[in-house]
MIROMAR-234797 format. One record per residue: residue number from 1; residue in one letter; x, y, z of N, C-alpha, C in turn. Coordinates in steps of 0.05 Angstrom, whole numbers, plus 5000, padded with zeros to 4 digits. Example, Ala and Ser with C-alpha at 12.3 -4.5 7.8 and 13.67 -1.06 7.14 Angstrom:
2
1	A	5264	4886	5156	5246	4910	5156	5264	4934	5156
2	S	5257	4955	5142	5273	4979	5143	5258	5001	5157
This chain:
165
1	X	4301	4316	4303	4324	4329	4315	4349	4312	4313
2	X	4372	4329	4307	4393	4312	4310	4415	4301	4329
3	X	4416	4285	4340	4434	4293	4366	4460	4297	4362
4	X	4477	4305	4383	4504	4314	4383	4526	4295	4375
5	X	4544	4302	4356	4562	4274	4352	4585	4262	4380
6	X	4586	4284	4396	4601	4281	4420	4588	4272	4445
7	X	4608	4245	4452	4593	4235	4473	4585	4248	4497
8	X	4578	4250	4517	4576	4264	4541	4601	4274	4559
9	X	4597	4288	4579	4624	4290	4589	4622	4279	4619
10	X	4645	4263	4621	4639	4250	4651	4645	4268	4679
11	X	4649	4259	4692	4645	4275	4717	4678	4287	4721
12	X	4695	4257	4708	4719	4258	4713	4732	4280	4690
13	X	4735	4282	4675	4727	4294	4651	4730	4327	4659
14	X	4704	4326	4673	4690	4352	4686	4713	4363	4706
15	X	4724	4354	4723	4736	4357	4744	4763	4370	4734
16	X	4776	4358	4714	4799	4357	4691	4803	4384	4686
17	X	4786	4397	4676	4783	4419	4662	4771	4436	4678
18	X	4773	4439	4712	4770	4467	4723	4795	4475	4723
19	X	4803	4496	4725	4825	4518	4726	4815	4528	4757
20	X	4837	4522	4770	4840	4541	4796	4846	4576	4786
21	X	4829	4597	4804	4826	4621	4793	4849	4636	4800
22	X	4858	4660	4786	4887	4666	4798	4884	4682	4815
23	X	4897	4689	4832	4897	4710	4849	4887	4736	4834
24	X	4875	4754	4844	4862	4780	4834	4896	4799	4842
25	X	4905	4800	4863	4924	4814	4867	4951	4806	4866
26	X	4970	4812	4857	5002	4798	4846	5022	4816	4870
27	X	5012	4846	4870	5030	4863	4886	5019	4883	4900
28	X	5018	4882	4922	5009	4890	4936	5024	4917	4955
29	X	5014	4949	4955	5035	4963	4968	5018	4985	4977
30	X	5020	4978	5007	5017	4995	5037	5035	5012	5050
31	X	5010	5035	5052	5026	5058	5058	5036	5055	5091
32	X	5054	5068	5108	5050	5069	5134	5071	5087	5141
33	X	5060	5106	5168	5074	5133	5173	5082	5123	5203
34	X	5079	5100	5202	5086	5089	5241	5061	5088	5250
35	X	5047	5104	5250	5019	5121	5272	5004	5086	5267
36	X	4989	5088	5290	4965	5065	5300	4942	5052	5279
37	X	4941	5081	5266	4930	5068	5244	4938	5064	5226
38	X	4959	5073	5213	4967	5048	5189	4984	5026	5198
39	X	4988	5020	5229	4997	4999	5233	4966	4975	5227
40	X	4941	4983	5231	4925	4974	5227	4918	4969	5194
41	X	4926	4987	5177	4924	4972	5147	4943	4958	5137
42	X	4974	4961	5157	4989	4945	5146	4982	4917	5150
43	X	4965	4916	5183	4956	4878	5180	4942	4875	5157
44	X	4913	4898	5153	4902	4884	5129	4918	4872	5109
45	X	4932	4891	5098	4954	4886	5076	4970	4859	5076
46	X	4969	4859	5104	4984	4828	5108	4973	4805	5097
47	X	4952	4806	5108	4924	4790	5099	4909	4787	5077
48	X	4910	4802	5066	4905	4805	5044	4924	4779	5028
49	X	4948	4793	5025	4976	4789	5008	4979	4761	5018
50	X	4972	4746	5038	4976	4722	5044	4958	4709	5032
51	X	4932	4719	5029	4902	4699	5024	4909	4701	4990
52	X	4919	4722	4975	4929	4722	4955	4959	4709	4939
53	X	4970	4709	4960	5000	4695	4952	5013	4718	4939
54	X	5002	4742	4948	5013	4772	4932	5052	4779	4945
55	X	5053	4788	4933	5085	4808	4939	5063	4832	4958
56	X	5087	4834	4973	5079	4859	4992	5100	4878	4997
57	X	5091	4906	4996	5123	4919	4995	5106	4945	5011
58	X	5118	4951	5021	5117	4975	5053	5139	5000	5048
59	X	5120	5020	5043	5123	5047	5039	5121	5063	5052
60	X	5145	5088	5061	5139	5103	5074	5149	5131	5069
61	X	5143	5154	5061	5151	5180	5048	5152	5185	5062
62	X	5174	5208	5074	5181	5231	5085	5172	5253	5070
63	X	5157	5275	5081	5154	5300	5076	5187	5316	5069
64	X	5190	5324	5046	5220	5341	5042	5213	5366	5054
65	X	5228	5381	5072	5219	5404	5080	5224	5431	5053
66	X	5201	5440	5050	5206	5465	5036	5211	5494	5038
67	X	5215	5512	5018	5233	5531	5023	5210	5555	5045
68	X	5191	5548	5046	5164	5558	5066	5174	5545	5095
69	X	5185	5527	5098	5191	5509	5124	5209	5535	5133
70	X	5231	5536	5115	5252	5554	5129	5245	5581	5139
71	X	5225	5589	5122	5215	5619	5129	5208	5627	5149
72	X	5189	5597	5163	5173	5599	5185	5187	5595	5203
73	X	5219	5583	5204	5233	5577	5234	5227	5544	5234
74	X	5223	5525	5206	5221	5500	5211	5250	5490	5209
75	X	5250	5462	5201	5272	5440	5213	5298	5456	5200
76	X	5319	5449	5207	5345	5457	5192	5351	5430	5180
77	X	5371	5432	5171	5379	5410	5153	5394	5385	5168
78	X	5403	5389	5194	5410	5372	5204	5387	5359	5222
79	X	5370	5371	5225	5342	5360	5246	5324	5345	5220
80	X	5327	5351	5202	5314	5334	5171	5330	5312	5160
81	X	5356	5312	5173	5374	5289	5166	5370	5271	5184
82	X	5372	5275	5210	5362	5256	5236	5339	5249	5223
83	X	5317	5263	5223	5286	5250	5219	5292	5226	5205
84	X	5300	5230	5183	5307	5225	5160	5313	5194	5164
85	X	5337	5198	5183	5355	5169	5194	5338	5153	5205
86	X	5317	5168	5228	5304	5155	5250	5275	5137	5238
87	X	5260	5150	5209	5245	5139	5194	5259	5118	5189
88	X	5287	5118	5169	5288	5090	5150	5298	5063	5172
89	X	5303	5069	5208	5307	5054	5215	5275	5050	5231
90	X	5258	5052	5236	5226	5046	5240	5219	5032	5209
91	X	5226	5043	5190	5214	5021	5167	5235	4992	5170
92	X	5262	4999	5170	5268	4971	5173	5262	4957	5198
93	X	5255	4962	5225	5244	4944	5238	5216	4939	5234
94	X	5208	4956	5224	5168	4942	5215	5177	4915	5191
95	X	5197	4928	5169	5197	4897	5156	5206	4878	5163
96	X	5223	4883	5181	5229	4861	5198	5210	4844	5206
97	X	5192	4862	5223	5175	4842	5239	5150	4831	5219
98	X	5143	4835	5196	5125	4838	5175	5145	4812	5162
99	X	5168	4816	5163	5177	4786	5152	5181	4766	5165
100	X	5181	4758	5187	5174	4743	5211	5144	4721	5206
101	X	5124	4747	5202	5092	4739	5197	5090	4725	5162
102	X	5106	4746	5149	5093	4734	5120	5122	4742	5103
103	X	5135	4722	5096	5165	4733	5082	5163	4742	5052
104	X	5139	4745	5040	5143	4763	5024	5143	4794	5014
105	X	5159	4805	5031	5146	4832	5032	5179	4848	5032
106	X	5178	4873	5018	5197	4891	5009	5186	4916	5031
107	X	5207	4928	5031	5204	4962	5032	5216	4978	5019
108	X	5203	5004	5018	5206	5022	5005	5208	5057	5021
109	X	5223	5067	5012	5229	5090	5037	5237	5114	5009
110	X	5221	5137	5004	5211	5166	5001	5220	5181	5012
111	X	5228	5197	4994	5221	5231	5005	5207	5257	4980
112	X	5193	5272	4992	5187	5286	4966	5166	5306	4988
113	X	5161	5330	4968	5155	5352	4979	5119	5349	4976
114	X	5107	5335	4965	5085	5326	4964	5068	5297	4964
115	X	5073	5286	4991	5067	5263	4988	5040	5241	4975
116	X	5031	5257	4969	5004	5246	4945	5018	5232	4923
117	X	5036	5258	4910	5058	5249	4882	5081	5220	4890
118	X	5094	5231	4906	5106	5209	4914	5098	5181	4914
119	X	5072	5173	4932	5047	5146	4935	5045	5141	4913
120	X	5032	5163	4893	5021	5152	4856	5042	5149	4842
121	X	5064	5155	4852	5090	5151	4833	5104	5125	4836
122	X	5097	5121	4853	5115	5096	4869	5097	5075	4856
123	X	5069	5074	4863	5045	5053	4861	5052	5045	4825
124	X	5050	5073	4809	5057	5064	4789	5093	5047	4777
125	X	5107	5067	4789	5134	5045	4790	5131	5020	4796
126	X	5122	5013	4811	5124	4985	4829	5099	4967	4810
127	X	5081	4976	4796	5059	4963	4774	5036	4943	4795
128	X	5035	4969	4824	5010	4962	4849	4994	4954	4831
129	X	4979	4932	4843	4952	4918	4833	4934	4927	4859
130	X	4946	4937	4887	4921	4951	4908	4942	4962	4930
131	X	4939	4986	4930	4949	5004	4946	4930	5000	4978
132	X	4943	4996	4994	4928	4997	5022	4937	5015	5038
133	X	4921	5038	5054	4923	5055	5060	4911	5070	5084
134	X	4911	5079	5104	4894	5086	5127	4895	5115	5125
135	X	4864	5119	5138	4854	5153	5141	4863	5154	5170
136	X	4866	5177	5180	4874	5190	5211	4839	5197	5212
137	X	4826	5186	5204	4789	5195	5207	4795	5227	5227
138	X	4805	5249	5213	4796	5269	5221	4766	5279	5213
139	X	4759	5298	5227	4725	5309	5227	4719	5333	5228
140	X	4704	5355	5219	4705	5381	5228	4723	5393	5222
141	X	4741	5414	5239	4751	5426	5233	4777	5422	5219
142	X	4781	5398	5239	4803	5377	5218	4812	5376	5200
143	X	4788	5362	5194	4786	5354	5166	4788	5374	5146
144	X	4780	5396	5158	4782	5419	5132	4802	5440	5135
145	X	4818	5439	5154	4851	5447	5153	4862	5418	5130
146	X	4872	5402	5145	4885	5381	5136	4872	5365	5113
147	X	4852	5366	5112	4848	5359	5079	4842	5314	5083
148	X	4843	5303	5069	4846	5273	5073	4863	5268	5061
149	X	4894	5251	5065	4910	5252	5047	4895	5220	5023
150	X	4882	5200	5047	4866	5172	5024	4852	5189	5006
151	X	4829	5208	5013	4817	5219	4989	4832	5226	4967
152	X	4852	5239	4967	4873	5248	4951	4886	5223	4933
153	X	4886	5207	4947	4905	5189	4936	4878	5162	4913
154	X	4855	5161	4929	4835	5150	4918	4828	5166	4892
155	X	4836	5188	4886	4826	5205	4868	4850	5192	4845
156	X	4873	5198	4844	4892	5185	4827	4905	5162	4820
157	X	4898	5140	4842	4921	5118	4846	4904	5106	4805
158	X	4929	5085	4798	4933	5076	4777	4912	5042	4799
159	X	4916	5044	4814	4890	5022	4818	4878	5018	4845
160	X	4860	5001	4849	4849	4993	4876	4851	5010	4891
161	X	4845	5015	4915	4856	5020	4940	4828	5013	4963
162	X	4845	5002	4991	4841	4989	5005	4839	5009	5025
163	X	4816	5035	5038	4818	5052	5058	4816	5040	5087
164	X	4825	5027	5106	4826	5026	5127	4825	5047	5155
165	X	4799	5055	5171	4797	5068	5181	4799	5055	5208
């Protein structure tokens, strides 16, 4: 047998040539409607994006009222303009305080008549590496009026997603 023309490799050598691994996630983007529980995936998200050294960017769609809203006696256009106002100032104090904890983090503020499209549109604009997201864990009857909007969104997103219940 012949042996190898290369000497051995030393320990030091060895040590030389590990590569620290990269982060799995670069950008990270969590949904949140205010409610209790996505204040609870936005910590994940936090957490996450820190243990990763990820970008974090905080999303929140408004429902656009449609021409069915009006039929039924829903919002007028000035009670959809308030909402409107009263959302993008709740997202700027959540990033506020989300930048306090972890300063890398954006927001992002929606509107669109189907918020599924909106989420997958955005996730793909923004080139999400893991969407984080919370269920309202409806059950029963609930659940089958209202539908799951995570299921919906787990069905399309362009990647990951993180369901927090």
């Amino acid at each position: 047998m012949k042996e190898s023309a290369q000497p051995p490799v030393t320990q030091t050598e060895a040590v030389e040539t590990i590569v620290a691994p990269q982060p799995v996630f670069t950008r990270i983007l969590a949904l949140t409607d205010f409610s209790h529980r996505s204040q609870a995936a936005v910590e994940y998200a936090i957490e996450v994006a820190r243990s990763m050294h990820a970008r974090l960017a905080l999303l929140h769609v408004l429902p656009e009222p449609s021409a069915f809203d009006y039929t039924m006696g829903g919002f007028s256009q000035r009670e959809w303009e308030e909402g409107k106002k009263e959302a993008a100032k709740k997202l700027a104090e959540e990033t506020t305080r989300i930048k306090a904890k972890y300063g890398e983090v954006d927001s992002l503020f929606r509107t669109g008549l189907d918020l599924h499209d909106e989420i997958i549109k955005v996730a793909r604009e923004t080139a999400a590496d893991l969407l984080v997201v919370s269920t309202h864990g409806y059950t029963g009857w609930k659940h089958f009026l209202f539908g799951s909007d995570a299921a919906k969104i787990v069905k399309d997103a362009p990647c990951p997603i993180l369901v927090v219940r």
